[in-house]
Z-matrix of the N, CA and C atoms (Angstrom, degrees):
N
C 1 1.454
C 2 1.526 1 108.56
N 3 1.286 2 129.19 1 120.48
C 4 1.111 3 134.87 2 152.36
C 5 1.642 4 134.12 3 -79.84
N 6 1.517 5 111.87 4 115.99
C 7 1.748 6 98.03 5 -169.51
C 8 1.936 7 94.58 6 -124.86
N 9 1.358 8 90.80 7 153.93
C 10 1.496 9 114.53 8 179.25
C 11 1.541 10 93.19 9 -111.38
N 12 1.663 11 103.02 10 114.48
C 13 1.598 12 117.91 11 152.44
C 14 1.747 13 135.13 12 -81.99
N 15 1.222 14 96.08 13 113.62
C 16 2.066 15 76.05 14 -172.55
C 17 1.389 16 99.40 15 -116.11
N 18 1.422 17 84.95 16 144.42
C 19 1.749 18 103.28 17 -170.71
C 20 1.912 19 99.04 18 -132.59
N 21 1.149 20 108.75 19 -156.77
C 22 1.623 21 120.64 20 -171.22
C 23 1.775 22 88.20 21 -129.97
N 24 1.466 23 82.55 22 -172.97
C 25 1.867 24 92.36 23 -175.93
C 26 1.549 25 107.52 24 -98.37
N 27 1.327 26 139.01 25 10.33
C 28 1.292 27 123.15 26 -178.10
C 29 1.893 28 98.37 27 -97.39
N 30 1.622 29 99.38 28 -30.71
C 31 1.626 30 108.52 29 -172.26
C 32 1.585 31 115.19 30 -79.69
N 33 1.767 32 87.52 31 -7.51
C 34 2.074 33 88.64 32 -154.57
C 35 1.738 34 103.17 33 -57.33
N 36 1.183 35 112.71 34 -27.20
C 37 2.057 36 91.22 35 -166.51
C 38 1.434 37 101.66 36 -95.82
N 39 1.552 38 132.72 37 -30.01
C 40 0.998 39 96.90 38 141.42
C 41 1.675 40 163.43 39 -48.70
N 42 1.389 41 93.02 40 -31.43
C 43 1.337 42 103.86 41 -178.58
C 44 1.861 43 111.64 42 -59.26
N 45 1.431 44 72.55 43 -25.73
C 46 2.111 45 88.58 44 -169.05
C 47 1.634 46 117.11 45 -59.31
N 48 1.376 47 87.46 46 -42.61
C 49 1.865 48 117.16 47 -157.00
C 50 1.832 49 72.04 48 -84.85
N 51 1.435 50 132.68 49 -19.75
C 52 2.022 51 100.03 50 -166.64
C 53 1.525 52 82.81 51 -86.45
N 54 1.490 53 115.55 52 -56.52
C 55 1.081 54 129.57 53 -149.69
C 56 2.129 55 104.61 54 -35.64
N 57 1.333 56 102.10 55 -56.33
C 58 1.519 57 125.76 56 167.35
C 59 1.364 58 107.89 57 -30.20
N 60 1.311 59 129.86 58 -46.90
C 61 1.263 60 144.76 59 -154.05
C 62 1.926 61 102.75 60 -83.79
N 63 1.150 62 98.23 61 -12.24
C 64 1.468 63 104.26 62 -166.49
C 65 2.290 64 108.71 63 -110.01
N 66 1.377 65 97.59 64 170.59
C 67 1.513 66 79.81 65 -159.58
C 68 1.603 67 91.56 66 -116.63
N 69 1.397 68 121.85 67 56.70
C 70 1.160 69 118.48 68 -174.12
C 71 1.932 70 97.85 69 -145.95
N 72 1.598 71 99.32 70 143.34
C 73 1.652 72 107.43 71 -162.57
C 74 1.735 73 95.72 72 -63.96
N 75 1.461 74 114.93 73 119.60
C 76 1.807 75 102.57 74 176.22
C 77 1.352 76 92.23 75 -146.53
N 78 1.589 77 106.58 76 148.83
C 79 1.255 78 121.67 77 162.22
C 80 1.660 79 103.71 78 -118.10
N 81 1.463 80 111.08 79 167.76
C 82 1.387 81 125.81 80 -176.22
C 83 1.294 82 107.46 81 -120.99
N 84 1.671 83 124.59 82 140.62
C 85 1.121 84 144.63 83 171.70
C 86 1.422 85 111.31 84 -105.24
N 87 1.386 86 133.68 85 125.27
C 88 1.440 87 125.59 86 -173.96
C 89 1.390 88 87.93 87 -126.33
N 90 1.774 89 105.93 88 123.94
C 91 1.598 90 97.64 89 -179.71
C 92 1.687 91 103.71 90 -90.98
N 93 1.317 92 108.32 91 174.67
C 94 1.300 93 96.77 92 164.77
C 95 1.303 94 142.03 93 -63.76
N 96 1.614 95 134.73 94 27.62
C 97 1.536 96 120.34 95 -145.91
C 98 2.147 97 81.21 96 -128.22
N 99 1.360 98 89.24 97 173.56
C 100 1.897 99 81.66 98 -175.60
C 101 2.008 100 93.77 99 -91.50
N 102 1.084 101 129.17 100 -45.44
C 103 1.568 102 125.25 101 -167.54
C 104 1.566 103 125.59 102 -103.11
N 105 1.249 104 108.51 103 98.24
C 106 1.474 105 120.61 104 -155.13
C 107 1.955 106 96.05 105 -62.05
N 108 1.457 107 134.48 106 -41.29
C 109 1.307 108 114.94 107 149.27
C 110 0.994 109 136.04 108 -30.88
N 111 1.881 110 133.16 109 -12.88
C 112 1.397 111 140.20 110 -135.60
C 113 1.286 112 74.33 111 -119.32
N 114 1.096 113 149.72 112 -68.89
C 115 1.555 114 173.73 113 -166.96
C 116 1.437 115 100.04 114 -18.14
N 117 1.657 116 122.48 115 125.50
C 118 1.203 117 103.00 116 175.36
C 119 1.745 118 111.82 117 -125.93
N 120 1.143 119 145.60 118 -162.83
C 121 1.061 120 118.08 119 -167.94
C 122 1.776 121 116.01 120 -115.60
N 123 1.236 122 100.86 121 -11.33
C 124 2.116 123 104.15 122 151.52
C 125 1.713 124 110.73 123 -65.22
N 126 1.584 125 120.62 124 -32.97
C 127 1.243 126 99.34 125 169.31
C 128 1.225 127 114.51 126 -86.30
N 129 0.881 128 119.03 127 -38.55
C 130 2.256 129 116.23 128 -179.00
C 131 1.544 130 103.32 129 -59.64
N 132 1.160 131 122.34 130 -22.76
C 133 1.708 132 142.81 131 168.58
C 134 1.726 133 86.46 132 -48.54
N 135 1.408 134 101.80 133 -97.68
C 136 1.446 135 118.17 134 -171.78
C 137 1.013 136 130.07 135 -41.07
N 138 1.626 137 117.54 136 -23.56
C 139 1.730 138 138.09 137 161.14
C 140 1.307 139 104.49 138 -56.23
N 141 1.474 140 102.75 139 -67.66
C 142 2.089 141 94.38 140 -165.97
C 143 1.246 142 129.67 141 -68.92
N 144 1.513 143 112.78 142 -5.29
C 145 1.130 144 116.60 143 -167.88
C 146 1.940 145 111.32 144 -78.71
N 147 1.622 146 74.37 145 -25.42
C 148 1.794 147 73.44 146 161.94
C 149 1.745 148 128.77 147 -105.91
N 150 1.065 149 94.29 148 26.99
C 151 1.947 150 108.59 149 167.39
C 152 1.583 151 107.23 150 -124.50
N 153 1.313 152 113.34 151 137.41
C 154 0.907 153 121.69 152 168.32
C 155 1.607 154 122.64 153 -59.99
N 156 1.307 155 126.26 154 94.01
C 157 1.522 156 136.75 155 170.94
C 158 1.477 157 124.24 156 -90.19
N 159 1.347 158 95.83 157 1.91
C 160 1.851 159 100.17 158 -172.40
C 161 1.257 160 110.13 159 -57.34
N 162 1.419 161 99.56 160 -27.94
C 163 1.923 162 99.71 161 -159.45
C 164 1.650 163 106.57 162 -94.45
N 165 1.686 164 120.16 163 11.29
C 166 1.503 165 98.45 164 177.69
C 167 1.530 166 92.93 165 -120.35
N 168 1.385 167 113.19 166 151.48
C 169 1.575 168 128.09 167 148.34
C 170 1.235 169 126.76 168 -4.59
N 171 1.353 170 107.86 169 -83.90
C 172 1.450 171 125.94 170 178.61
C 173 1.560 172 104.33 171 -123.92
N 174 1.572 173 91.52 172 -169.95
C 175 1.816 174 93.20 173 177.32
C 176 1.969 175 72.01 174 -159.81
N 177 1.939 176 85.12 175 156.09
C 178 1.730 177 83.55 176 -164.54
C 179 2.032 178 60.48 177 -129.70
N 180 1.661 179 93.54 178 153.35
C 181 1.563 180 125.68 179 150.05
C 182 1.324 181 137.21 180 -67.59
N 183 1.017 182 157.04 181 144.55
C 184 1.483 183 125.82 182 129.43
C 185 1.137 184 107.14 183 -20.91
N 186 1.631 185 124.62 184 145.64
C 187 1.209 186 133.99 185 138.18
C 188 1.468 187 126.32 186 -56.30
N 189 1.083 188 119.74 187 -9.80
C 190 1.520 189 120.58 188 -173.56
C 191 1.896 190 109.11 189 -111.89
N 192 1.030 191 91.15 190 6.41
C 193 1.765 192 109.74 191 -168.91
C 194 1.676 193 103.55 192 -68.22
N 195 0.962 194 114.04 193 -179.52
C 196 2.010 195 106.21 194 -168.86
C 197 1.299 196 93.39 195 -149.76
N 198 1.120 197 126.94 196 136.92
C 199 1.864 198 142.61 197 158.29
C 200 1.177 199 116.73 198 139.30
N 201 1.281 200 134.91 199 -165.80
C 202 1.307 201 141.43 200 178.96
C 203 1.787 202 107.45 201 -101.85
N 204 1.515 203 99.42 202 105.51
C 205 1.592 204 101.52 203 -178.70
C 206 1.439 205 129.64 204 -38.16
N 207 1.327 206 87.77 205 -41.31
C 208 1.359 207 114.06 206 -178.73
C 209 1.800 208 119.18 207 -51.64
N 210 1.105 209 113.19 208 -38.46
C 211 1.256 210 132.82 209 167.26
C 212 2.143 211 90.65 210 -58.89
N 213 0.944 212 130.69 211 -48.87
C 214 1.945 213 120.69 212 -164.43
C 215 2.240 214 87.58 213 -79.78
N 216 1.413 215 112.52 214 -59.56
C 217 1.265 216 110.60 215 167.72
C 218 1.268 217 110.44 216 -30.64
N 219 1.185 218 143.23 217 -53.47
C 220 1.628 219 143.67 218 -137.64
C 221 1.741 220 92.71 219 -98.09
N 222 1.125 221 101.70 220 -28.95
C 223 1.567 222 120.05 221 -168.98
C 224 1.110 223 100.87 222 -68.05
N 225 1.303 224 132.06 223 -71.80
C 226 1.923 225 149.05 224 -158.92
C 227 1.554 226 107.44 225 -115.71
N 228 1.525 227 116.20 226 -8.41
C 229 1.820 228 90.95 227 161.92
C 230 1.592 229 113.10 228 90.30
N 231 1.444 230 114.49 229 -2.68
C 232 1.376 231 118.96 230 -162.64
C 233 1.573 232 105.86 231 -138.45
N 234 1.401 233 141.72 232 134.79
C 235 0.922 234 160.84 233 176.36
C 236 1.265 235 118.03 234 -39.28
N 237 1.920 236 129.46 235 88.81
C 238 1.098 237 96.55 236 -179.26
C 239 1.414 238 112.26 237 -139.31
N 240 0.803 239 109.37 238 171.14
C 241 2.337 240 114.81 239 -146.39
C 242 1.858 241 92.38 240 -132.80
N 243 1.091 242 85.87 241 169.70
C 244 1.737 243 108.22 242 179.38
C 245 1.601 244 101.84 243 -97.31
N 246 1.564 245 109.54 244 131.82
C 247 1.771 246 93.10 245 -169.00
C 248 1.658 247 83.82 246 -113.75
N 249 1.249 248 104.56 247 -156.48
C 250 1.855 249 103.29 248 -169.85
C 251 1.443 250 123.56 249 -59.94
N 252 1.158 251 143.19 250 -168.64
C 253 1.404 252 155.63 251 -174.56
C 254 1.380 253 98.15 252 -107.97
N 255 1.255 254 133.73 253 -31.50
C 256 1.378 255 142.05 254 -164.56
C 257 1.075 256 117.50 255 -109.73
N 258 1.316 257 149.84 256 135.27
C 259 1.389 258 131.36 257 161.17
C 260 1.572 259 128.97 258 -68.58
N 261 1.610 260 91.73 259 -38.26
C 262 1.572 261 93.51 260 166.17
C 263 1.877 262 122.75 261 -47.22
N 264 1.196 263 118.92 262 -26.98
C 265 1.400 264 133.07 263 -172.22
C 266 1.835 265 100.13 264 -62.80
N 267 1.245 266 109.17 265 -54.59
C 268 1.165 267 117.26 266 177.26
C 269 1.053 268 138.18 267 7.87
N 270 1.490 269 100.31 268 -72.41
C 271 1.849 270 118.24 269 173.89
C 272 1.720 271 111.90 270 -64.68
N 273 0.754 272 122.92 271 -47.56
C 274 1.339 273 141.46 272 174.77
C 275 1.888 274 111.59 273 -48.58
N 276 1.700 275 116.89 274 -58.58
C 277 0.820 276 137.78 275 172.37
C 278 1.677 277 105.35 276 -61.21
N 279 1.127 278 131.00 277 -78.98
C 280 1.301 279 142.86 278 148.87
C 281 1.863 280 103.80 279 -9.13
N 282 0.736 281 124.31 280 -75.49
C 283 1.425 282 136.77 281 -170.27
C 284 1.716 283 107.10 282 -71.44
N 285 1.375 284 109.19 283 -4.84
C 286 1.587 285 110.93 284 159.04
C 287 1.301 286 115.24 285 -109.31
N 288 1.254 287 116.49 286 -14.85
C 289 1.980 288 106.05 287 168.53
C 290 1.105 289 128.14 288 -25.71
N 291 1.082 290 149.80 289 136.59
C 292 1.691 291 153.31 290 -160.47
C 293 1.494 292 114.64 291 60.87
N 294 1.236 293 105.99 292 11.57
C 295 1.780 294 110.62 293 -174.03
C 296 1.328 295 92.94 294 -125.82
N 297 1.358 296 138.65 295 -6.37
C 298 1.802 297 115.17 296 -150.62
C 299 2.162 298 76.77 297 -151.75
N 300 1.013 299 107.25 298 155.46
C 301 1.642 300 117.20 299 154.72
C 302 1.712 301 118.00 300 -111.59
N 303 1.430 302 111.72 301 88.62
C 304 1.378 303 109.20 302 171.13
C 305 1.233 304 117.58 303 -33.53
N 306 1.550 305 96.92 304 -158.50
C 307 1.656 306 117.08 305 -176.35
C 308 1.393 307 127.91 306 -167.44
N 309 1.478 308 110.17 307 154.14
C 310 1.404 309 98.40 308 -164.61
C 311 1.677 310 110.93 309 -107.66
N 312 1.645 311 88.55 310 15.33
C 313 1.737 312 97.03 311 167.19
C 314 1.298 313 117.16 312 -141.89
N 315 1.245 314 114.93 313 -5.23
C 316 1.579 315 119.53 314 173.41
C 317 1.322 316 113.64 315 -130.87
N 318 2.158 317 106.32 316 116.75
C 319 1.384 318 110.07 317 -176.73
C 320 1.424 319 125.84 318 -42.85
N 321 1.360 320 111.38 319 150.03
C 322 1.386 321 103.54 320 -163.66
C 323 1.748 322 95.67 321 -65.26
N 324 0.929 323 131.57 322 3.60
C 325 2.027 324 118.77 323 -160.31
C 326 1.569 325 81.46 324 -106.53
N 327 1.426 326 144.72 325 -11.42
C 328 0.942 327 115.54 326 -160.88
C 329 2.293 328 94.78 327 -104.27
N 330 1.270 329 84.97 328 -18.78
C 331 1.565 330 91.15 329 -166.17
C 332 2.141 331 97.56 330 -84.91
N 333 1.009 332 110.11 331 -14.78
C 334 1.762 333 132.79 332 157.98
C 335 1.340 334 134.47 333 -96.16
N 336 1.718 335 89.62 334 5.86
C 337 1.926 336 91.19 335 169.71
C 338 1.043 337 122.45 336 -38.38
N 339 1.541 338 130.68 337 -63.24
C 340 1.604 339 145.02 338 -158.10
C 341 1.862 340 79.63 339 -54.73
N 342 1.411 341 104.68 340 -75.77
C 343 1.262 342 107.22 341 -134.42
C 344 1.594 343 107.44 342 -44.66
N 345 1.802 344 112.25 343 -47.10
C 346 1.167 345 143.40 344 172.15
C 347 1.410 346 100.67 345 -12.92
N 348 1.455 347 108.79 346 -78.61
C 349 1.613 348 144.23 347 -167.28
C 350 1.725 349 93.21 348 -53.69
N 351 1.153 350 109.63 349 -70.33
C 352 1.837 351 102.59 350 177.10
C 353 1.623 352 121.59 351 -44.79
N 354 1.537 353 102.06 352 -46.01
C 355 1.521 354 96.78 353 178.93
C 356 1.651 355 113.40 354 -78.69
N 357 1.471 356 132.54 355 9.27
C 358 1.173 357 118.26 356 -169.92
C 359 1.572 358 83.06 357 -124.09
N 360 1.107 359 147.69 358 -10.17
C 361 1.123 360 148.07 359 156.10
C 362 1.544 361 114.99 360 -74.92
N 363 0.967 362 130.82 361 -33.09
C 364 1.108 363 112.75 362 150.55
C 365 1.601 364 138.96 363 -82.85
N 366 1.583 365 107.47 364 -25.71
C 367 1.602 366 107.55 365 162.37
C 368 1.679 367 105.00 366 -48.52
N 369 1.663 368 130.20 367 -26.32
C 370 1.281 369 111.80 368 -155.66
C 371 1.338 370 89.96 369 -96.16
N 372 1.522 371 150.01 370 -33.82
C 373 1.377 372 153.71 371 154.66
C 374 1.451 373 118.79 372 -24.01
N 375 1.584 374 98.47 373 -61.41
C 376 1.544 375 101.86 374 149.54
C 377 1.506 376 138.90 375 -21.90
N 378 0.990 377 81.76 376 -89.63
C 379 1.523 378 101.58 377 174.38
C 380 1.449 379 114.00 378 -45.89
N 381 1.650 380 130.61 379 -42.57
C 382 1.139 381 141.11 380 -170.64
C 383 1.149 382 79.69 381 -55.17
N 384 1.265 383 124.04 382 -84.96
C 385 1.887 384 152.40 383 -135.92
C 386 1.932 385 86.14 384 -50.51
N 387 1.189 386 104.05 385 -52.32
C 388 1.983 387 113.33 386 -166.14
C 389 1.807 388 82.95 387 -63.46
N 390 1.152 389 133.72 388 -48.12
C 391 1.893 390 121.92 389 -166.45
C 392 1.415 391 108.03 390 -55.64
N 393 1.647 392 106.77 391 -59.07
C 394 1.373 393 134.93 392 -171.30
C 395 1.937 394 104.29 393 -59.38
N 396 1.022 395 115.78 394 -51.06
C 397 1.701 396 108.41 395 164.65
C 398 1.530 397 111.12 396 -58.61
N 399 0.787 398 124.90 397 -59.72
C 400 1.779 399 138.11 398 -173.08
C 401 1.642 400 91.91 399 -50.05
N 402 1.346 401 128.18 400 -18.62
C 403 1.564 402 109.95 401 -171.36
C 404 1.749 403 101.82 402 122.13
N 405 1.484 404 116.56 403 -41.50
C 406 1.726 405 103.02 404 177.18
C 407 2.121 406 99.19 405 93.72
N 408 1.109 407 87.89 406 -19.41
C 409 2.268 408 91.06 407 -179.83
C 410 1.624 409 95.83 408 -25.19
N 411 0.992 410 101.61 409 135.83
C 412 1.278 411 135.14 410 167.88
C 413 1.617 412 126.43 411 58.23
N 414 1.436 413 104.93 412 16.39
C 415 1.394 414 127.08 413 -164.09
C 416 1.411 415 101.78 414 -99.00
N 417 1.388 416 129.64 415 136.11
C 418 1.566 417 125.35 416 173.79
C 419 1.868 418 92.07 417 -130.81
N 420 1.305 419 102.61 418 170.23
C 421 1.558 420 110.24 419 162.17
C 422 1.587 421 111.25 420 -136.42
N 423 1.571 422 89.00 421 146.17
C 424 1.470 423 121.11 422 -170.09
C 425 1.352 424 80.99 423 -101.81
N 426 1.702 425 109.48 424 142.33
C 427 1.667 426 101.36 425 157.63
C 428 1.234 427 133.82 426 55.85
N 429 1.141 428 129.59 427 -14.48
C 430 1.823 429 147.58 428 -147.00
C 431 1.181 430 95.18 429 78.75
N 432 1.449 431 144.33 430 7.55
C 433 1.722 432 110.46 431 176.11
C 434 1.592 433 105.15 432 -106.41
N 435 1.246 434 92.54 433 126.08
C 436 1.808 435 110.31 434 176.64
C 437 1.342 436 117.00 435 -50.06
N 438 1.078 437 111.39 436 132.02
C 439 2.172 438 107.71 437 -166.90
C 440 1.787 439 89.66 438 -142.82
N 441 1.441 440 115.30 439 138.63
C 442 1.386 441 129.22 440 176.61
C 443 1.101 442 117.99 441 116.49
N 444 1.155 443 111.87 442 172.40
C 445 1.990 444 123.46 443 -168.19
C 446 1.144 445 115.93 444 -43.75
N 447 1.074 446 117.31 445 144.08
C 448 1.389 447 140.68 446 -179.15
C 449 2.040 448 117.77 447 74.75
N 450 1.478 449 102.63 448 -19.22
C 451 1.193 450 108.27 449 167.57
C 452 1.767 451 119.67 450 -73.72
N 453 1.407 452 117.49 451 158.72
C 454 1.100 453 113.54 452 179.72
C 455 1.490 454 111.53 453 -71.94
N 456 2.039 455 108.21 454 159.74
C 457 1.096 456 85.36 455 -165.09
C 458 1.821 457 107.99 456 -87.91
N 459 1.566 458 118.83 457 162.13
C 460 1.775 459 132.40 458 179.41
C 461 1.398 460 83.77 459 -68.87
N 462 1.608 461 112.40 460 148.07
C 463 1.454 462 127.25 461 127.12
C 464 1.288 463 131.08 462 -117.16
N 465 1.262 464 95.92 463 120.01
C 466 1.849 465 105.78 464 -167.71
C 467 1.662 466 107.60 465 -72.25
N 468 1.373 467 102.45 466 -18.62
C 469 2.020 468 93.94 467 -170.16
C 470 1.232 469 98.89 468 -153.56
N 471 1.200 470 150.65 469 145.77
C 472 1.548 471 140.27 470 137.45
C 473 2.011 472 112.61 471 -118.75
N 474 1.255 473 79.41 472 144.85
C 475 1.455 474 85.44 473 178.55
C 476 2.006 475 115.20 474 -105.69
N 477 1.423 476 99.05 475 71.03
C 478 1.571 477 97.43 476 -179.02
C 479 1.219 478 149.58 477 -25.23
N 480 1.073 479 115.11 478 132.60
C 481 1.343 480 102.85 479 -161.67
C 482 1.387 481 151.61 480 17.20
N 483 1.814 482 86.08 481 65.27
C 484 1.627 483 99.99 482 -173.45
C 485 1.186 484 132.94 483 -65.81
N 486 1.400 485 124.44 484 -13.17
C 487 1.434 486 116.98 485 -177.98
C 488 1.356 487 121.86 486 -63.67
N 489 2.004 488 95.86 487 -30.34
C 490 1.465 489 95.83 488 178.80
C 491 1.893 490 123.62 489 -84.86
N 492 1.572 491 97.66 490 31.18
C 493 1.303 492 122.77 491 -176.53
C 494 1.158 493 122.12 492 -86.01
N 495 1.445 494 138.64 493 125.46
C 496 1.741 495 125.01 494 147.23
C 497 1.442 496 106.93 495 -44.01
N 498 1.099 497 110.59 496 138.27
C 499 1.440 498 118.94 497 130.80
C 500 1.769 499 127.91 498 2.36
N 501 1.114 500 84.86 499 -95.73
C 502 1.674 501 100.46 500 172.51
C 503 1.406 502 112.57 501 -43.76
N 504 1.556 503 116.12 502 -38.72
C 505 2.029 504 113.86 503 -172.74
C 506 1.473 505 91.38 504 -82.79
N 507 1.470 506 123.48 505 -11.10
C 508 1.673 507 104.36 506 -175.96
C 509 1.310 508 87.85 507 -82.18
N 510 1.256 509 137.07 508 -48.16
C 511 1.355 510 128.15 509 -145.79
C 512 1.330 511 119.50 510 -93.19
N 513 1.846 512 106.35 511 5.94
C 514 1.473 513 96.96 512 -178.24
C 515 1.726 514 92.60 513 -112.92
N 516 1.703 515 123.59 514 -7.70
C 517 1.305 516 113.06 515 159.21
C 518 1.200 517 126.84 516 -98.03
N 519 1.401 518 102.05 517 25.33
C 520 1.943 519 109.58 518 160.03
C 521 1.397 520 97.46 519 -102.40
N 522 1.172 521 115.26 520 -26.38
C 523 1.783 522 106.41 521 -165.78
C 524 1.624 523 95.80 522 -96.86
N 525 0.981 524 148.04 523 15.31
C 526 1.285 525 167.00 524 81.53
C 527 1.545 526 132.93 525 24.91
N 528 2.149 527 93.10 526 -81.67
C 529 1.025 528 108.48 527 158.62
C 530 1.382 529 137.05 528 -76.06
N 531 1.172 530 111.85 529 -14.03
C 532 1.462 531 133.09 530 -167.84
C 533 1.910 532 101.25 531 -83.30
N 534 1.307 533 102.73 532 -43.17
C 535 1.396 534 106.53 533 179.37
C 536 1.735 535 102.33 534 -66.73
């Protein structure tokens, strides 16, 4: 299976470096705009029509992208779905194709929560188990949760998808968490 990822230019080298990480044939499209959420789907429409897409499978979105897919499908002839919200999700998402049925309204990370959540819970088990043989150096626990080198890193708070934030809503759910 061959898939075309399209992203914007602030996400493009990441997107590149997840995409790599995954065991499925993909190339990347970086349109011109800076915020691949910003992206809507009459312009990603009007983008592909001038790249050649005949030759991949599918074509995945941003997940955070806005319009009726169907309108970029109708456009280029080729199957195309909403892929995660994240780029990090990517490989993971990518590496479940032919196992999972996307969507053309729900990011693929949200329709792969469970699985998501199991496989990143266990990469961090992992990893514990690899510290804890090696000796555990420099590792203490909070609570039972393992904190220090070589472990993955904790996040105590996130504030989601902030870009598509005022100001003011970032700053009253940091002062939030902080309390």
């Amino acid at each position: 299976m061959k898939v075309l990822v399209v992203t914007a230019q602030l996400a493009a080298e990441v997107v590149k470096q997840q995409v790599k990480l995954s065991n499925v044939d993909c190339d990347v499209l970086v349109l011109p705009r800076p915020v691949a959420a910003l992206l809507n789907t009459s312009y990603i429409a009007r983008k592909l029509k001038d790249e050649d897409v005949g030759r991949y499978d599918i074509i995945l979105l941003p997940g955070l992208c806005f319009g009726d897919l169907d309108v970029v499908e109708k456009a280029v002839g080729v199957p195309v779905y909403k892929g995660p919200k994240y780029a990090a999700d990517l490989p993971a998402v990518l590496n479940m194709l032919g196992s999972i049925t996307l969507s053309k309204t729900i990011p693929a990370c949200e329709l792969l929560s469970n699985r998501l959540r199991v496989e990143a819970e266990t990469y961090i088990k992992e990893r514990e188990e690899e510290v804890l043989r090696a000796g555990g150096e420099g590792r203490i626990e909070v609570g039972g949760l393992s904190i220090g080198f070589g472990l993955p890193m904790r996040v105590m708070a996130e504030i989601v998808d902030a870009p598509l934030l005022s100001e003011e809503e970032i700053l009253r759910r940091a002062s939030y968490y902080i309390s």
